[in-house]
C-alpha beads as a LAMMPS data file, in Angstrom:
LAMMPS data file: protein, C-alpha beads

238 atoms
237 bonds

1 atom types
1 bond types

-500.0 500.0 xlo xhi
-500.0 500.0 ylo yhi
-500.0 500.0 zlo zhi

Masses

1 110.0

Atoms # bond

1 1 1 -21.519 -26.540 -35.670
2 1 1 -18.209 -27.797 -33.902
3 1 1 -17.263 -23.616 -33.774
4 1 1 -20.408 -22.748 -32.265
5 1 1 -20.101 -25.667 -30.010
6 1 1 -16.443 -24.192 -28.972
7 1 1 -17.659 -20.728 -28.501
8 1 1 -20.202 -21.610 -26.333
9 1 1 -17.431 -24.133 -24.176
10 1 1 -15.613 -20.932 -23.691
11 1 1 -18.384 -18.583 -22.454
12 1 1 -19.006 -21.336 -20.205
13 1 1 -15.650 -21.297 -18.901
14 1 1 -15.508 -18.136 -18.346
15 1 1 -18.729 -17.254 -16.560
16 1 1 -17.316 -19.864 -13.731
17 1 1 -13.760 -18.560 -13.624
18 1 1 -11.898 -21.208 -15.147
19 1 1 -10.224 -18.447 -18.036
20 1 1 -8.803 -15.342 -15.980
21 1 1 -7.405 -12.277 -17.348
22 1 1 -4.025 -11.421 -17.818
23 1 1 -2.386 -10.311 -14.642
24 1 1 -1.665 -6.661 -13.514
25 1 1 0.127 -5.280 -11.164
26 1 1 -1.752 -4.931 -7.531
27 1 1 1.102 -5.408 -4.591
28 1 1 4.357 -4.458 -3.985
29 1 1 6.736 -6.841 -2.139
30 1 1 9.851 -5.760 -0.696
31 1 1 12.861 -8.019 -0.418
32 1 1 16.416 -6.835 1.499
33 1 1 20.001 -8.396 0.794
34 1 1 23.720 -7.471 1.928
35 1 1 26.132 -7.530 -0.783
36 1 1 30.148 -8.930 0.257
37 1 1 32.105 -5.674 0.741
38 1 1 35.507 -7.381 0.994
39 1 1 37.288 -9.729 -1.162
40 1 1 36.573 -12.856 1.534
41 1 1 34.434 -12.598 4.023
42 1 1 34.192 -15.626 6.651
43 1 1 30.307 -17.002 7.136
44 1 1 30.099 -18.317 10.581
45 1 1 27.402 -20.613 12.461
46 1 1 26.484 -17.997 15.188
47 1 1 26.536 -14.231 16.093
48 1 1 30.379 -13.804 16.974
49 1 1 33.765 -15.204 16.284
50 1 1 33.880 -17.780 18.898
51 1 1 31.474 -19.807 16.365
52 1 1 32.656 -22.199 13.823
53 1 1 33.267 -20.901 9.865
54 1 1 31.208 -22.957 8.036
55 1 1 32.025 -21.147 4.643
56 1 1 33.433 -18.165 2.878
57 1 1 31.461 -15.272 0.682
58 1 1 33.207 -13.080 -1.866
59 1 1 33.729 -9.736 -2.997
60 1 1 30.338 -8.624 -4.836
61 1 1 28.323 -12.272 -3.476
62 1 1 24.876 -10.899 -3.103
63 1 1 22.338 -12.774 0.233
64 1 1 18.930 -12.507 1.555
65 1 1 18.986 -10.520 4.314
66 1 1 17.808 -12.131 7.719
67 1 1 18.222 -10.125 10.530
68 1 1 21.186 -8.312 12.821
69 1 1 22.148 -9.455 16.268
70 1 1 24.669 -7.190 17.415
71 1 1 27.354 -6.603 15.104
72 1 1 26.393 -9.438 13.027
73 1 1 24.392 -9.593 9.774
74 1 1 21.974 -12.683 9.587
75 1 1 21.879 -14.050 6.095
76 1 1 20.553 -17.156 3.805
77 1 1 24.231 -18.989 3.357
78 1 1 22.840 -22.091 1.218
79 1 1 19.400 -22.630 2.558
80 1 1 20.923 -22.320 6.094
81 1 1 20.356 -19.074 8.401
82 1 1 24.120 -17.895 8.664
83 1 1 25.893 -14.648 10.410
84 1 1 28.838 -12.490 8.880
85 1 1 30.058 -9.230 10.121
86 1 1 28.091 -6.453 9.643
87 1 1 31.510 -4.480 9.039
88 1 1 31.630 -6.263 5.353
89 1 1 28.239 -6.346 3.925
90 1 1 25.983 -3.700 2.976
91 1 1 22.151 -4.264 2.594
92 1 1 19.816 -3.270 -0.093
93 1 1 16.496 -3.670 -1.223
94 1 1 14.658 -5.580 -3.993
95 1 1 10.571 -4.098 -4.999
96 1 1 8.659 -7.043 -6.820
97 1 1 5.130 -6.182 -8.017
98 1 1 3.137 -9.029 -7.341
99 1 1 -0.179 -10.046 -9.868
100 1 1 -3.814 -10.967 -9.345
101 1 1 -6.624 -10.803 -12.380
102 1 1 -8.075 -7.637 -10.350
103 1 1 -6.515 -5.167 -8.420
104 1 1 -8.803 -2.969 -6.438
105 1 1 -8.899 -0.804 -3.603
106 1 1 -10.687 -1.768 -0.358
107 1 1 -13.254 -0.153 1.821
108 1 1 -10.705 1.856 4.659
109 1 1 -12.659 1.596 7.443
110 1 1 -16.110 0.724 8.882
111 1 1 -18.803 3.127 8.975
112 1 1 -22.328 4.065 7.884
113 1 1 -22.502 5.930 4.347
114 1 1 -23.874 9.496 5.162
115 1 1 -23.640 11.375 1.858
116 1 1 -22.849 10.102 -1.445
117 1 1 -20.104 10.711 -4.348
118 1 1 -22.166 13.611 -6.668
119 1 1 -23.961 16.605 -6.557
120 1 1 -24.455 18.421 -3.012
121 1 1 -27.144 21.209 -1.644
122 1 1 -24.160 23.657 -1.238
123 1 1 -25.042 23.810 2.288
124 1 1 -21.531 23.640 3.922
125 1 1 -19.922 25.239 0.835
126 1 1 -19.883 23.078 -2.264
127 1 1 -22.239 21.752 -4.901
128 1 1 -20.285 18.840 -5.400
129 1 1 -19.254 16.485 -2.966
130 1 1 -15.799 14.754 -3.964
131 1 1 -16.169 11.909 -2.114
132 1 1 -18.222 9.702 0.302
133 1 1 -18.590 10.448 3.896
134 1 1 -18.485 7.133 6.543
135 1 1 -19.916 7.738 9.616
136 1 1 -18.228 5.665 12.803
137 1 1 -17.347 6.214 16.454
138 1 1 -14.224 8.144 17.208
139 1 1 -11.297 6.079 17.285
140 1 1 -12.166 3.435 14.352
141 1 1 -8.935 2.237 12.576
142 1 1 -8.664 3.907 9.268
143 1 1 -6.720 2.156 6.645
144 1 1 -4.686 2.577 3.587
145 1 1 -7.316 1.672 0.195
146 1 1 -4.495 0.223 -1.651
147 1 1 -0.527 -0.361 -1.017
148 1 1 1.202 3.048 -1.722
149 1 1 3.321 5.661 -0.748
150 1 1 2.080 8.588 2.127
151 1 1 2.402 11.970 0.174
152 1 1 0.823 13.920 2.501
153 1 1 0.271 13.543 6.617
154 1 1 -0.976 16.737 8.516
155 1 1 -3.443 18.911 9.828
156 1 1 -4.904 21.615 7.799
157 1 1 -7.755 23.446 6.377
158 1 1 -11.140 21.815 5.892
159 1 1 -9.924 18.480 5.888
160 1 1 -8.138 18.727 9.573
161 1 1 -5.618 15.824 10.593
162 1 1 -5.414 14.212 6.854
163 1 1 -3.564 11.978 5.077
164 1 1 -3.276 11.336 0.731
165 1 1 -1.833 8.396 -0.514
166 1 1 -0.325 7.888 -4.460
167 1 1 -1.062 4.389 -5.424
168 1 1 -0.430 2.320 -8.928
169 1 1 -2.955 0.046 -10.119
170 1 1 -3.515 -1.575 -13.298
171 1 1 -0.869 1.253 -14.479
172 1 1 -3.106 4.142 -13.718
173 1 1 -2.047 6.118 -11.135
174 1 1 -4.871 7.068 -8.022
175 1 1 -4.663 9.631 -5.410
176 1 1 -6.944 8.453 -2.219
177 1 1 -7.651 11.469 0.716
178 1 1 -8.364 10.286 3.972
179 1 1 -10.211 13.692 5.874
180 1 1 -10.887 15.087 9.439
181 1 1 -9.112 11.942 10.969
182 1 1 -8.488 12.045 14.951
183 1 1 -5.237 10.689 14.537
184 1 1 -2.408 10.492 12.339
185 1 1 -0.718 7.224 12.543
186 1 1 1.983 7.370 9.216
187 1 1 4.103 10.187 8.277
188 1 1 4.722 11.864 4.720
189 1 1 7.745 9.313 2.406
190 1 1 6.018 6.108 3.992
191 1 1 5.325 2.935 2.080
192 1 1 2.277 1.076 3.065
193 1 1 0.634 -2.183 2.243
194 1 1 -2.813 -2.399 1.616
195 1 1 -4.545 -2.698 4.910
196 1 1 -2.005 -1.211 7.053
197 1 1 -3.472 1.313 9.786
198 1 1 -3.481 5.531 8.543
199 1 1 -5.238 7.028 11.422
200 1 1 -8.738 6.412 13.432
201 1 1 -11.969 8.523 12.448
202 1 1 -12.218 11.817 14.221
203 1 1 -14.254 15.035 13.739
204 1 1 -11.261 17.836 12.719
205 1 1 -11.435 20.440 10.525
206 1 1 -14.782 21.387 8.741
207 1 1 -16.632 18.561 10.106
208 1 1 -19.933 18.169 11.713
209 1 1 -19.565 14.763 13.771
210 1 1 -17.032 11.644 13.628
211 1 1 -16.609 10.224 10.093
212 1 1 -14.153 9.494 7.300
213 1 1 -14.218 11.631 4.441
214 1 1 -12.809 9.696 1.876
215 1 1 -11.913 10.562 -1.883
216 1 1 -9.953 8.972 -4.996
217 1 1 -8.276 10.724 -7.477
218 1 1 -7.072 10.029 -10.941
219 1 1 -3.171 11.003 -11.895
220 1 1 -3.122 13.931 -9.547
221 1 1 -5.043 15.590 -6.834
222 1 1 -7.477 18.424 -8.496
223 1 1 -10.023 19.673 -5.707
224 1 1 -13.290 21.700 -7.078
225 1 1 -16.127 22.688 -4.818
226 1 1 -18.714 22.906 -7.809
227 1 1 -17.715 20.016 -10.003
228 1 1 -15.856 16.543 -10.020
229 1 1 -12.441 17.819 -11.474
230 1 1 -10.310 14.346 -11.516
231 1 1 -12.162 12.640 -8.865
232 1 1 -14.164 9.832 -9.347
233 1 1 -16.737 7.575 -6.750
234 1 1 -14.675 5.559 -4.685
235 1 1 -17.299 2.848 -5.220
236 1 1 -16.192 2.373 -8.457
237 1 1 -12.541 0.863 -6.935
238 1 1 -13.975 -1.324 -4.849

Bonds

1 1 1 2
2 1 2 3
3 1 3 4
4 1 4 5
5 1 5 6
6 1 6 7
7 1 7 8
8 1 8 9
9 1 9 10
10 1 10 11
11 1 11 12
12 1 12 13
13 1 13 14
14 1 14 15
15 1 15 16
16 1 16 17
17 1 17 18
18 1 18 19
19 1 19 20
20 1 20 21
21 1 21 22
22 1 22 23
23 1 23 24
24 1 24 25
25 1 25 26
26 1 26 27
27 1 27 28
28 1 28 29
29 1 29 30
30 1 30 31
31 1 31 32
32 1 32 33
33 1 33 34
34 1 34 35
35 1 35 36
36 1 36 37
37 1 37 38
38 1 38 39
39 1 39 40
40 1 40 41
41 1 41 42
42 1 42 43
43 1 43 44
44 1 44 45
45 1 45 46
46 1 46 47
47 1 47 48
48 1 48 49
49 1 49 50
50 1 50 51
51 1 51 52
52 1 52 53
53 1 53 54
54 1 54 55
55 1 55 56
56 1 56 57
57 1 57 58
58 1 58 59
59 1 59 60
60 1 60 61
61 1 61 62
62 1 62 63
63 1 63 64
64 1 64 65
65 1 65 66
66 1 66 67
67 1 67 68
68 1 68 69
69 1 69 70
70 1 70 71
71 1 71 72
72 1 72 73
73 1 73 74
74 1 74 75
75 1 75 76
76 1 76 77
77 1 77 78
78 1 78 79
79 1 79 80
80 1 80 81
81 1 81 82
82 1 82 83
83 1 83 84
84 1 84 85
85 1 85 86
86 1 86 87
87 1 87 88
88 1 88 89
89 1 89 90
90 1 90 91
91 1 91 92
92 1 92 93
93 1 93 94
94 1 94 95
95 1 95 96
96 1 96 97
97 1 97 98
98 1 98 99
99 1 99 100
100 1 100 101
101 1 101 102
102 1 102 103
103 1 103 104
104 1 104 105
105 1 105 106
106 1 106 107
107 1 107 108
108 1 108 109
109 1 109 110
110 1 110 111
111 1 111 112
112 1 112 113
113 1 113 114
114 1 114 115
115 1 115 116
116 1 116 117
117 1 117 118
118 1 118 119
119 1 119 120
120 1 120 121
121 1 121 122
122 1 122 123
123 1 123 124
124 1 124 125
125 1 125 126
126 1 126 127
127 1 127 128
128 1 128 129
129 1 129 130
130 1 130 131
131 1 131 132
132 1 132 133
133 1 133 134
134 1 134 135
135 1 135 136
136 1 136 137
137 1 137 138
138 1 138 139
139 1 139 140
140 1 140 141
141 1 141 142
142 1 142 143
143 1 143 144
144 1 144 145
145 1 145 146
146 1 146 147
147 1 147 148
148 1 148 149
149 1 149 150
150 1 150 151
151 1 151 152
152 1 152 153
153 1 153 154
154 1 154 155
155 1 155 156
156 1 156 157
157 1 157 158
158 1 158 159
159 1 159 160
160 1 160 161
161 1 161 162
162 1 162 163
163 1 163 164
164 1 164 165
165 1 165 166
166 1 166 167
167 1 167 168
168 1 168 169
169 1 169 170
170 1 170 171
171 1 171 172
172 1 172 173
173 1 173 174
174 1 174 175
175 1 175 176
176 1 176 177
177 1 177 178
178 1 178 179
179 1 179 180
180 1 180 181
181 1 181 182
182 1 182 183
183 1 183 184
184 1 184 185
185 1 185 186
186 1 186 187
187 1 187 188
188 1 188 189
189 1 189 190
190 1 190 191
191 1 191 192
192 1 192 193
193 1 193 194
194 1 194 195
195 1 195 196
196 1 196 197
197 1 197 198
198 1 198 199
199 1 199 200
200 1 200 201
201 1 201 202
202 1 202 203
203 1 203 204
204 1 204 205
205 1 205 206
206 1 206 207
207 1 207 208
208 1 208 209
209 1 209 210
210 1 210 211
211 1 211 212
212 1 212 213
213 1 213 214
214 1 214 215
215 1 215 216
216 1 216 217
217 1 217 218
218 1 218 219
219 1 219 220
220 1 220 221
221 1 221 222
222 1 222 223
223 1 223 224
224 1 224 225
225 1 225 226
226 1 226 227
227 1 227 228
228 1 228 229
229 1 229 230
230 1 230 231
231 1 231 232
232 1 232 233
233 1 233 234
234 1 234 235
235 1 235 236
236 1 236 237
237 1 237 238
């Protein structure tokens, strides 16, 4: 009796949210230091040597990274906002993933759905449409799904000005296409947070009126006119 009392505690507790799964990776946080390049290197109140030394950094000391004003490095010297020479120091960069029990992808912009994830009439080519189509007035921010990295920013072919991200999420990698966009905002090697601004909706390439053609991919891009290849419904990530 007591165990069936428990189980039910715990189906309890979980239906309201108390018990959360185990956290995966969903956002990556960047973090810059300078590392000492010299064997003592003089930490000073203010931007220049006419302020007062308030301490002394050595060879291979590692601090956040705050800031330049001229040639002056701001840093974290103790809990205090310091300065030391720029000359001396050389600055790096620290990638943490944060964790939340879910991490999803969210809508990228706001527009009326005019044709599904599935099967098509072939009409404008394919029998299979790859991803969902959001109607909205020209000029609507467009933005990324999901932090990731810009692999591809251009125009070309059927999907005119265009932009595919690569994204991690729960360790699976996703591939999101962002189609016949009136302009490019990011360029190709970018890092983006999830959010950020890709573009506004347009009506380029093979496109019959402003909307966002949006897809996600799994692993890779595959693109097939007649069939879903590695895409899936972007519904599903949201």
């Amino acid at each position: 009796m007591k165990r069936k009392l428990f189980s039910l505690f715990c189906a309890v507790l979980l239906t309201v949210g108390i018990f959360t799964p185990a956290g995966t990776p969903a956002e990556a946080a960047t973090t810059y230091y300078v590392k000492v390049t010299t064997n003592s290197l003089n930490v000073r109140s203010g931007p220049g040597t006419t302020y007062a030394i308030v301490g002394s950094a050595k060879l291979g000391q590692s601090f956040k990274y705050l800031g330049v004003s001229g040639g002056w490095t701001k840093i974290n010297f103790n809990g205090t906002s310091r300065y030391v020479s720029s000359t001396y120091v050389k600055k790096y960069s620290v990638s943490t993933l944060s964790t939340t029990s879910t991490a999803k992808m969210i809508i990228p912009t706001k527009g009326t759905l005019t044709q599904k994830y599935g099967p098509a009439s072939g009409q404008y080519g394919y029998t299979f449409h790859n991803g969902i189509d959001l109607a909205a007035p020209r000029g609507t921010p467009v933005v990324s799904a999901a932090y990731g990295k810009v692999i591809v920013s251009r125009n070309y072919g059927a999907y005119g000005n265009h932009v595919m991200m690569s994204h991690q999420l729960n360790g699976q990698t996703y591939i999101t296409v962002y189609a016949h966009l009136d302009r490019l905002n990011v360029v190709t090697g970018q890092t983006l947070a999830k959010g950020a601004t890709i573009g506004t909706v347009g009506n380029t390439g093979n496109s019959f009126g402003n909307h966002l053609h949006f897809e996600v991919h799994r692993n890779s891009y595959v693109y097939s006119s007649s069939s879903p290849a590695n895409s899936i419904n972007p519904y599903t990530m949201f």
